[in-house]
VMD Tcl script that builds the backbone (N, CA, C; Angstrom):
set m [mol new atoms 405]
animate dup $m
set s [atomselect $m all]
$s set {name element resname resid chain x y z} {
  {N N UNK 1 A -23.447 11.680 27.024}
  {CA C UNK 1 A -23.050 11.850 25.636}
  {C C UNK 1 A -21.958 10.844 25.318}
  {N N UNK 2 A -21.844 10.184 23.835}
  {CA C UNK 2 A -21.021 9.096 23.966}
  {C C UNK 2 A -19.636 9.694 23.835}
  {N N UNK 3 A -18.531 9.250 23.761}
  {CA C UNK 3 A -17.381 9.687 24.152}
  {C C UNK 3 A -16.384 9.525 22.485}
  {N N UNK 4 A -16.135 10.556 22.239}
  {CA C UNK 4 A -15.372 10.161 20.826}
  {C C UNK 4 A -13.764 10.456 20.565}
  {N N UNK 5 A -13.013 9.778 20.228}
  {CA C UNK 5 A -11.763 10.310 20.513}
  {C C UNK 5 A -11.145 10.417 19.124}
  {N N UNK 6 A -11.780 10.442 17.964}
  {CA C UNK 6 A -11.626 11.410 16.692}
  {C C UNK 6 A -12.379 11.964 16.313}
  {N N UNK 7 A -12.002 13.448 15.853}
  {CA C UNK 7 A -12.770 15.031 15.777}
  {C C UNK 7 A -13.898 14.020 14.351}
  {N N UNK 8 A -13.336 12.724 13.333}
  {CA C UNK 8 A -14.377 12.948 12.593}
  {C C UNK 8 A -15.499 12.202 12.969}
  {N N UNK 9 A -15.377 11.319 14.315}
  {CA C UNK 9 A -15.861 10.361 14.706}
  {C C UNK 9 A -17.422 11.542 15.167}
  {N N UNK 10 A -16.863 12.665 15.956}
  {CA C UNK 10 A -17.736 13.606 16.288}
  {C C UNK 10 A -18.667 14.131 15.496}
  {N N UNK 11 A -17.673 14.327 14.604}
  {CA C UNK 11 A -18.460 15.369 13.077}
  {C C UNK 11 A -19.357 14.584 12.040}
  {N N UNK 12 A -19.205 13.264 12.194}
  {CA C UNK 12 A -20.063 12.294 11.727}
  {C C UNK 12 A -21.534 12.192 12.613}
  {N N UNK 13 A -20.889 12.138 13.981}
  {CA C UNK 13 A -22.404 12.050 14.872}
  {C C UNK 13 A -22.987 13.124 15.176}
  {N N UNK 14 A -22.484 14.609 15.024}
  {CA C UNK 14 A -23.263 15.326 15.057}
  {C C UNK 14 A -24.249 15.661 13.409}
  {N N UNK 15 A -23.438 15.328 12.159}
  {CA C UNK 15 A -24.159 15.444 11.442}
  {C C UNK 15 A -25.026 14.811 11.083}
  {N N UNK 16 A -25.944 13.149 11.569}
  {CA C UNK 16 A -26.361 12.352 11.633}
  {C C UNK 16 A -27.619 13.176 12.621}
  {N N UNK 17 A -27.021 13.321 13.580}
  {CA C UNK 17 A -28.132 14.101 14.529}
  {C C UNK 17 A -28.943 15.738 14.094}
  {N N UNK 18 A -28.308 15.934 13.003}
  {CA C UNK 18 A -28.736 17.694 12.728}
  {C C UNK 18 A -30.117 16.971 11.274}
  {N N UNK 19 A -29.386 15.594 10.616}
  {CA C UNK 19 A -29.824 15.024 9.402}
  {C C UNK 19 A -31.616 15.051 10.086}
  {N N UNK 20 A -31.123 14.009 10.804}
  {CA C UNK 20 A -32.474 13.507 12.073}
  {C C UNK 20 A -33.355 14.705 12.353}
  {N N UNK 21 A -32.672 15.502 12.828}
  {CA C UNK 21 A -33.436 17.137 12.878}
  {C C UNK 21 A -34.354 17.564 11.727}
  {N N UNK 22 A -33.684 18.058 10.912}
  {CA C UNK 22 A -34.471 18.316 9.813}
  {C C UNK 22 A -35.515 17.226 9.565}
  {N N UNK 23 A -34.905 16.315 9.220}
  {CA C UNK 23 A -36.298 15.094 9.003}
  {C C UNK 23 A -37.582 15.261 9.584}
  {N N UNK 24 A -37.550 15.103 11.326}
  {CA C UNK 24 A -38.417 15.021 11.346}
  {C C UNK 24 A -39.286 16.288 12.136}
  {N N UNK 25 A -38.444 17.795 11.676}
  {CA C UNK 25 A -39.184 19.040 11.151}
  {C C UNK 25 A -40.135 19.081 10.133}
  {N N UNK 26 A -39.438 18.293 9.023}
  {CA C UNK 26 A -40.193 17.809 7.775}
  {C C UNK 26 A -41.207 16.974 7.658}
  {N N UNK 27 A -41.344 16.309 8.141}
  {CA C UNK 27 A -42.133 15.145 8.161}
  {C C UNK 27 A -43.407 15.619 9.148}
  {N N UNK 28 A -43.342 16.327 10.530}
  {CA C UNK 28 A -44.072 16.836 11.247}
  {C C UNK 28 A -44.607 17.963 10.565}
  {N N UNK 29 A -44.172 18.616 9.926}
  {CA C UNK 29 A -45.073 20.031 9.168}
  {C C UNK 29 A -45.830 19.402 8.133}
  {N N UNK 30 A -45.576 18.392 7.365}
  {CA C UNK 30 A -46.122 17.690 6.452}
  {C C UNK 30 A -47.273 17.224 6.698}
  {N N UNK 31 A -47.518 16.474 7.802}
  {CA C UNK 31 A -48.509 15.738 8.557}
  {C C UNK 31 A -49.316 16.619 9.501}
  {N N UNK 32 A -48.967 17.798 10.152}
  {CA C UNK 32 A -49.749 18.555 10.656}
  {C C UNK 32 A -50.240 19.585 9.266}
  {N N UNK 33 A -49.852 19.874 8.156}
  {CA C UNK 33 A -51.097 20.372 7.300}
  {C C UNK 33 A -51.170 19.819 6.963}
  {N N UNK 34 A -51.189 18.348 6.777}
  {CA C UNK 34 A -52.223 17.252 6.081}
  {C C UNK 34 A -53.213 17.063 6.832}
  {N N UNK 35 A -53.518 17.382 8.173}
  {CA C UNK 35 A -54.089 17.402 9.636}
  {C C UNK 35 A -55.832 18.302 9.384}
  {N N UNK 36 A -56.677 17.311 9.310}
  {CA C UNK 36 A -57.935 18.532 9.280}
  {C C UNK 36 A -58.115 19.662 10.520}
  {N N UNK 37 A -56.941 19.035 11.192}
  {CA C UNK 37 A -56.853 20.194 12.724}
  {C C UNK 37 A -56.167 21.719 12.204}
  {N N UNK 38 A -55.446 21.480 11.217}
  {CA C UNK 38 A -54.934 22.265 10.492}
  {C C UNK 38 A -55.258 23.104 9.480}
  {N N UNK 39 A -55.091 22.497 8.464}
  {CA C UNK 39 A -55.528 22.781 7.221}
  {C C UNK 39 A -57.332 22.526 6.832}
  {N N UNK 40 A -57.870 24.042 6.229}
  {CA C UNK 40 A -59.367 24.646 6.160}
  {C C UNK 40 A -59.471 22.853 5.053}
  {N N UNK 41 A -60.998 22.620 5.283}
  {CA C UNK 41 A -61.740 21.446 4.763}
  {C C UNK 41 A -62.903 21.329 3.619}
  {N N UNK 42 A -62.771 21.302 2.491}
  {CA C UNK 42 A -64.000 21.126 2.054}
  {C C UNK 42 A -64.327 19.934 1.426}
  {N N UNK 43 A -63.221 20.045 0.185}
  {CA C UNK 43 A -63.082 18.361 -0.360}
  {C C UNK 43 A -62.472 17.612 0.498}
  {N N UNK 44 A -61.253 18.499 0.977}
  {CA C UNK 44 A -59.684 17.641 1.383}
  {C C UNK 44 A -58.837 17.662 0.545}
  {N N UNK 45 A -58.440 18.047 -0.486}
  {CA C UNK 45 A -57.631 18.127 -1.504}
  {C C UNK 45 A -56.759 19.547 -1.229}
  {N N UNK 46 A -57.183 20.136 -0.381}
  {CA C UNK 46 A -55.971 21.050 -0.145}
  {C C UNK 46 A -55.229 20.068 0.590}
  {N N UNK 47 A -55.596 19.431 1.844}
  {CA C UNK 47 A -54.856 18.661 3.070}
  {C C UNK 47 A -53.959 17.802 2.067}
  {N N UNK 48 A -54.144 17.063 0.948}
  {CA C UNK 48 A -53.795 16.552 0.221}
  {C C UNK 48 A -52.619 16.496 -0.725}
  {N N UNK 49 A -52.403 18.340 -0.823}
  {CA C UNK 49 A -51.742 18.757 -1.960}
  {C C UNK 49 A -49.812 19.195 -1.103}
  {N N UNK 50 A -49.588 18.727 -0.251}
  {CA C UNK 50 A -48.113 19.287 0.715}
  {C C UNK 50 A -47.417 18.356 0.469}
  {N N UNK 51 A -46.703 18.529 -0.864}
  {CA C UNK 51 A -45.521 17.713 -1.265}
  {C C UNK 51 A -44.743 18.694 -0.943}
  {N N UNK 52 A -43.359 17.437 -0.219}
  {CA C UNK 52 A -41.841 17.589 -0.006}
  {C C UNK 52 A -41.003 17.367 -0.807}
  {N N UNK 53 A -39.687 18.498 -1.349}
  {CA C UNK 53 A -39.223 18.137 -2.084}
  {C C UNK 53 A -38.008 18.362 -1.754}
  {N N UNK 54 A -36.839 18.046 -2.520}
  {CA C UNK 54 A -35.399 18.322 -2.178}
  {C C UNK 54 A -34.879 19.532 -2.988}
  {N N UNK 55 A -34.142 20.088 -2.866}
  {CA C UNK 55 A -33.585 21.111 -3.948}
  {C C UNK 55 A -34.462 21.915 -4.799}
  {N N UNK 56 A -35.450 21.864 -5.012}
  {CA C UNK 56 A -36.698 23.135 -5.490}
  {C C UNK 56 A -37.714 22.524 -5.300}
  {N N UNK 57 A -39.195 23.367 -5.176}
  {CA C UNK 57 A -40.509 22.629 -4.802}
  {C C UNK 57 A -40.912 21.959 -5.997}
  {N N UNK 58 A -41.537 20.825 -5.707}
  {CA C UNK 58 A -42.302 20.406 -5.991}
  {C C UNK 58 A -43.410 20.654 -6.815}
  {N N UNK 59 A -43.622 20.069 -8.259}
  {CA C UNK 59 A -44.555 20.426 -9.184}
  {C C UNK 59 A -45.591 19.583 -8.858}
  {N N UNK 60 A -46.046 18.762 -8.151}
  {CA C UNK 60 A -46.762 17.658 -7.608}
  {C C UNK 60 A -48.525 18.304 -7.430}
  {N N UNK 61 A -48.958 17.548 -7.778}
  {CA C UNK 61 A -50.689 18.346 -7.571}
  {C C UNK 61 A -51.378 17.220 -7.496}
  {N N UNK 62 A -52.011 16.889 -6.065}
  {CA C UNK 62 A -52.918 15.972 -6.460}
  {C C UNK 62 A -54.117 16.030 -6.927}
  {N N UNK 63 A -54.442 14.618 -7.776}
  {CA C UNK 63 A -55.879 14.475 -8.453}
  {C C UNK 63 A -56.950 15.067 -7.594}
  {N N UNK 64 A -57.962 15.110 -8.750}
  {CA C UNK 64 A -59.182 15.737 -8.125}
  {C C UNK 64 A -59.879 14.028 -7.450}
  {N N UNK 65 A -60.526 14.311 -6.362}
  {CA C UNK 65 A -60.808 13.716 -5.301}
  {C C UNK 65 A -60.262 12.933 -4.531}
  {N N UNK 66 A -59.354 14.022 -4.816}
  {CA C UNK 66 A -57.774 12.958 -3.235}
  {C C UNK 66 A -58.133 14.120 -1.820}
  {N N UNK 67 A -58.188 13.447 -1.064}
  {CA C UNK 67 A -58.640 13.748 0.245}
  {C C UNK 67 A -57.799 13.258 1.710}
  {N N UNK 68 A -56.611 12.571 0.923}
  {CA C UNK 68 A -55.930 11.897 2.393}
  {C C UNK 68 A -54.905 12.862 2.643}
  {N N UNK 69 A -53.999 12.954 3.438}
  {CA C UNK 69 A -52.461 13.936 3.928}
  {C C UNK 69 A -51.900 12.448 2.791}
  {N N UNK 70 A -50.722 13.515 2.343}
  {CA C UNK 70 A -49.809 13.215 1.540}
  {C C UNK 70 A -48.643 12.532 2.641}
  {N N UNK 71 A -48.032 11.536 2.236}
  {CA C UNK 71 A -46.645 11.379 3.251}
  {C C UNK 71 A -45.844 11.379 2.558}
  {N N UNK 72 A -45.267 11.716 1.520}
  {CA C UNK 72 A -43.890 12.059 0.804}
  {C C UNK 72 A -42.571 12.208 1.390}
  {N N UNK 73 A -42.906 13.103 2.359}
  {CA C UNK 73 A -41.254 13.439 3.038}
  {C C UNK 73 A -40.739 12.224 3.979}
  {N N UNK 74 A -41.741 11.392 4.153}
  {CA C UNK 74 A -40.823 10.269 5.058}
  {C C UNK 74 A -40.665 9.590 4.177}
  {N N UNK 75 A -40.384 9.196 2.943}
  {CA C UNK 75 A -39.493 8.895 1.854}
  {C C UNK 75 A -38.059 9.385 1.569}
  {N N UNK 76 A -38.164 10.698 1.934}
  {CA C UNK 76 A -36.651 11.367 1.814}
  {C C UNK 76 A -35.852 10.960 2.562}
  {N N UNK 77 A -34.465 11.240 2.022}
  {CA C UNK 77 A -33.353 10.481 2.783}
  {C C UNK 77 A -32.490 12.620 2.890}
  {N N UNK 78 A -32.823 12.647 4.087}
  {CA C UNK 78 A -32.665 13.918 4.251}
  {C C UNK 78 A -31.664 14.447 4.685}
  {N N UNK 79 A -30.485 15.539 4.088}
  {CA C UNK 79 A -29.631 15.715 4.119}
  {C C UNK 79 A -29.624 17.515 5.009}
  {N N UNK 80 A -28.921 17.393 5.865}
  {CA C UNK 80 A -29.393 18.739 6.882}
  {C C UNK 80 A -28.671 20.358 5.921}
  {N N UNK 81 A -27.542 19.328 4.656}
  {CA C UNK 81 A -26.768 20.534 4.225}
  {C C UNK 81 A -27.312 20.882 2.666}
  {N N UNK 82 A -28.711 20.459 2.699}
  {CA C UNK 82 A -29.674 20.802 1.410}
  {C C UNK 82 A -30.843 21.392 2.190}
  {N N UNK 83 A -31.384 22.118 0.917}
  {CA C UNK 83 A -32.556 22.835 1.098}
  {C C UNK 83 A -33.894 21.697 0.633}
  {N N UNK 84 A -34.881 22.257 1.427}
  {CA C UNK 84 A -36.384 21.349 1.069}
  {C C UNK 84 A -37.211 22.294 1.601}
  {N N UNK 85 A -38.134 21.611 0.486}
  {CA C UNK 85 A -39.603 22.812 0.315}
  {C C UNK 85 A -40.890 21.641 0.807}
  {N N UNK 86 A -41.669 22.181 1.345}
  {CA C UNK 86 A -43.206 21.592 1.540}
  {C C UNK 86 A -44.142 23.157 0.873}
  {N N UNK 87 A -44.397 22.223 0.031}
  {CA C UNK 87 A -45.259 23.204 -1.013}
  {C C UNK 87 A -46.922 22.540 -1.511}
  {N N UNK 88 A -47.872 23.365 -1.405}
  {CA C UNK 88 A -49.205 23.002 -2.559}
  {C C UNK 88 A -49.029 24.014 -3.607}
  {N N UNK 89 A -49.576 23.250 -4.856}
  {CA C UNK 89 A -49.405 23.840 -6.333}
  {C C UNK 89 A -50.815 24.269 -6.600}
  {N N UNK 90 A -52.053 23.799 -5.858}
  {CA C UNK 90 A -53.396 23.954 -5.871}
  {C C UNK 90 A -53.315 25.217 -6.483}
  {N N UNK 91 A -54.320 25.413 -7.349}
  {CA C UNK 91 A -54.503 27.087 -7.993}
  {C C UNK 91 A -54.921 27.799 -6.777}
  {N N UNK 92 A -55.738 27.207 -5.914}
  {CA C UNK 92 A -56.481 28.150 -4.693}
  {C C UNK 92 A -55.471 27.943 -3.446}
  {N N UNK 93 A -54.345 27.605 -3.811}
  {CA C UNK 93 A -53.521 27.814 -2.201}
  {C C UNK 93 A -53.656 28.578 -1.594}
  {N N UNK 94 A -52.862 29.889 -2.512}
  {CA C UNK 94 A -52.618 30.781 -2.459}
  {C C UNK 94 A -53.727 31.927 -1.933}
  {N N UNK 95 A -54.573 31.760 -2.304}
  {CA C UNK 95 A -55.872 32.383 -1.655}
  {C C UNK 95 A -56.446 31.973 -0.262}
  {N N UNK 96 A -56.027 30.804 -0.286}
  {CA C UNK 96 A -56.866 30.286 0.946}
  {C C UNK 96 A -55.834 30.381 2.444}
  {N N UNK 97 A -54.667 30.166 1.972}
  {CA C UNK 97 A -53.421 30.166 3.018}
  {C C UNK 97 A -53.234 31.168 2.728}
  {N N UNK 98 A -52.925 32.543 1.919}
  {CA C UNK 98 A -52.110 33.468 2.208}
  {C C UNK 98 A -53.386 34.705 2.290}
  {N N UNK 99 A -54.253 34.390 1.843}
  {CA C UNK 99 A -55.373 35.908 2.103}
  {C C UNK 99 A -56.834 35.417 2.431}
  {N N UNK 100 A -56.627 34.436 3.026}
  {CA C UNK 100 A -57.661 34.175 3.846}
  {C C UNK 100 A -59.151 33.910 3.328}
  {N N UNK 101 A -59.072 33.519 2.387}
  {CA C UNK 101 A -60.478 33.380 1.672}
  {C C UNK 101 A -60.839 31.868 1.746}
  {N N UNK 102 A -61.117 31.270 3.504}
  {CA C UNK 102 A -61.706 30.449 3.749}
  {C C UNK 102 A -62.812 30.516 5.177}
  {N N UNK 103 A -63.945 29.435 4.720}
  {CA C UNK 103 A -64.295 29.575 6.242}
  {C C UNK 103 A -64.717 28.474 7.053}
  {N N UNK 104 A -63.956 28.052 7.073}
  {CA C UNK 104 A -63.707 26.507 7.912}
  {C C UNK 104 A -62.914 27.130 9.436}
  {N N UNK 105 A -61.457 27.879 9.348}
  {CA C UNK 105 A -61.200 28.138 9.832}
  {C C UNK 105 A -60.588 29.689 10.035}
  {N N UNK 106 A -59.743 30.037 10.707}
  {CA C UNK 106 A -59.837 31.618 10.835}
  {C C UNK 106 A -58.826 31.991 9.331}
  {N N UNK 107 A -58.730 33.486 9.125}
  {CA C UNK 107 A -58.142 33.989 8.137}
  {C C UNK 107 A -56.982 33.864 8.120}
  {N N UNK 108 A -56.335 33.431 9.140}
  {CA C UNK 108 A -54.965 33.691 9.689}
  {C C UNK 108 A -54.331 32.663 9.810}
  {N N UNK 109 A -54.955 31.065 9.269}
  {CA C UNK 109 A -54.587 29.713 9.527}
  {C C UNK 109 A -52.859 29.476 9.920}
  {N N UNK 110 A -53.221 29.680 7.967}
  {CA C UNK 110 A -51.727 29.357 7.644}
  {C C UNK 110 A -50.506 30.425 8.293}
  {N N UNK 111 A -50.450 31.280 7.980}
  {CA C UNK 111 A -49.794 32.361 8.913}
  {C C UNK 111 A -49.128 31.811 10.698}
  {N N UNK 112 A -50.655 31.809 11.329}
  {CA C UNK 112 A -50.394 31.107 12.615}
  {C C UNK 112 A -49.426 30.041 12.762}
  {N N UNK 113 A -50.128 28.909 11.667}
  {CA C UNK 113 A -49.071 27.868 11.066}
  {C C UNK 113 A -47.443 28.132 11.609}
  {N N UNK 114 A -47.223 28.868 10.162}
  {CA C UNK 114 A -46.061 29.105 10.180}
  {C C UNK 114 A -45.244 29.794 11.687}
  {N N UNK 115 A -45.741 30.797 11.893}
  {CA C UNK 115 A -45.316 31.853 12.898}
  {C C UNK 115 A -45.408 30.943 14.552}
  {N N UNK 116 A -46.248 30.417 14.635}
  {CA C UNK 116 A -46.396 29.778 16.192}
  {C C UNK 116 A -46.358 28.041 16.086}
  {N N UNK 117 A -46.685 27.586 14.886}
  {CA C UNK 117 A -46.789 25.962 15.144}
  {C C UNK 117 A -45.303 25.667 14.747}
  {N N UNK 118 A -44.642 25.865 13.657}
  {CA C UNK 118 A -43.439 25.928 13.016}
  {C C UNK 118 A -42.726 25.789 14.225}
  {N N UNK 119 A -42.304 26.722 15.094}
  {CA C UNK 119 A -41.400 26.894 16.502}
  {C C UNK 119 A -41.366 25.666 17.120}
  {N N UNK 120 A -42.882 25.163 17.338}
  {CA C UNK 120 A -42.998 24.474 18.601}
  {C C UNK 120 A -42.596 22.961 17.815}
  {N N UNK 121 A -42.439 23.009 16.460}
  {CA C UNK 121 A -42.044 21.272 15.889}
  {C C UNK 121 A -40.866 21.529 16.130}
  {N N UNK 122 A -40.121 22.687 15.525}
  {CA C UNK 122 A -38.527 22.760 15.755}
  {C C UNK 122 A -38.428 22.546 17.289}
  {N N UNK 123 A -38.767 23.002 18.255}
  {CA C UNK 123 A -38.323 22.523 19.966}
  {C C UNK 123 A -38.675 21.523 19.779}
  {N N UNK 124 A -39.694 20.700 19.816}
  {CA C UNK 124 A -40.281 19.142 19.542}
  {C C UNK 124 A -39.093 18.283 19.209}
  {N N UNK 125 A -38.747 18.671 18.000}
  {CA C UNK 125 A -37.092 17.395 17.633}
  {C C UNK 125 A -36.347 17.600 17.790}
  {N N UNK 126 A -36.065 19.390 18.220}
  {CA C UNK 126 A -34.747 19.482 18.689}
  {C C UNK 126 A -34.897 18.311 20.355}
  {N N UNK 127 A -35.784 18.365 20.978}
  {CA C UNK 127 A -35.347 17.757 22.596}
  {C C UNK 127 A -35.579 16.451 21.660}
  {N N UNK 128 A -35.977 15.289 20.659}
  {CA C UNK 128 A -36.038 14.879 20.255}
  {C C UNK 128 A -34.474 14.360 19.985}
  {N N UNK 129 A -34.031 14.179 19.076}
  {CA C UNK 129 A -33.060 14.604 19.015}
  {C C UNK 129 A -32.091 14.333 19.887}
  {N N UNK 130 A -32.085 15.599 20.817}
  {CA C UNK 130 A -30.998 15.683 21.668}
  {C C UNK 130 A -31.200 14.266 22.491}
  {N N UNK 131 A -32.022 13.792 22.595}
  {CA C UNK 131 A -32.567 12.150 23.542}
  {C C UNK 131 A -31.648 11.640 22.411}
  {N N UNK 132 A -32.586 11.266 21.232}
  {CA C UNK 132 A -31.632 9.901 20.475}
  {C C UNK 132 A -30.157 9.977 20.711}
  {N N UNK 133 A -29.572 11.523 20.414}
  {CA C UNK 133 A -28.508 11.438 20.211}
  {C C UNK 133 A -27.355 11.596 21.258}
  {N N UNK 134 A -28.070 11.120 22.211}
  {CA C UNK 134 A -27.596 11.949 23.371}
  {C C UNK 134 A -26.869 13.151 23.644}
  {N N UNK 135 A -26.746 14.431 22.896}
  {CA C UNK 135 A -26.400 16.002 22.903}
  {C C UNK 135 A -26.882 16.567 24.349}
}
mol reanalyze $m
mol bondsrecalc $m
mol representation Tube
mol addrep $m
């Protein structure tokens, strides 16, 4: 770990390293439901619709026959002591991620998502992370 001999010299590099954190929490959840490994398939315009935003979600909807993952959040200049949303505005999100009315993949996608994939990005950049920054 590098060696600092003022408390703000510290408090600068740890907040640089927590910034880094979040980022690329963000950026990895973004890209894994933009992920057809992920997110249920028909057009692709759900995979499409996971805009990142800073300070409230995102009104963002993409056009009809957009089919690629969105990369928005690696645009942000990400601040660890603000809030950010990864949100779809799709009228059928909500149906398809939260009550299961797809069948590409199981009922429980998004859920799983959250509950078991979520964890394993946060360990992912936290040891991430702790490398760059040496912590």
């Amino acid at each position: 770990m590098p060696t600092f001999n003022r408390p703000e010299d510290l408090k600068r590099h740890l907040k640089r390293a927590m910034d880094s954190f979040a980022a690329e929490v963000i950026v990895t959840a973004q890209a894994e439901l933009g992920s057809a490994s992920v997110s249920p398939i028909d057009t692709g315009r759900l995979r499409s619709s996971w805009f990142a935003a800073e300070g409230s979600a995102s009104n963002e909807v993409p056009p009809e026959g957009a089919n690629t993952p969105n990369t928005d959040a690696q645009g942000l200049r990400v601040d660890s002591s603000k809030t950010y949303h990864l949100t779809s505005n799709l009228p059928y999100t909500q149906s398809v991620a939260l009550e299961g009315h797809v069948v590409s993949k199981p009922a429980n996608w998004f859920v799983d998502f959250v509950n078991v994939r979520i964890p394993k990005i946060q360990a992912a950049a936290g040891k991430l992370t702790k490398e760059r920054f040496e912590l």
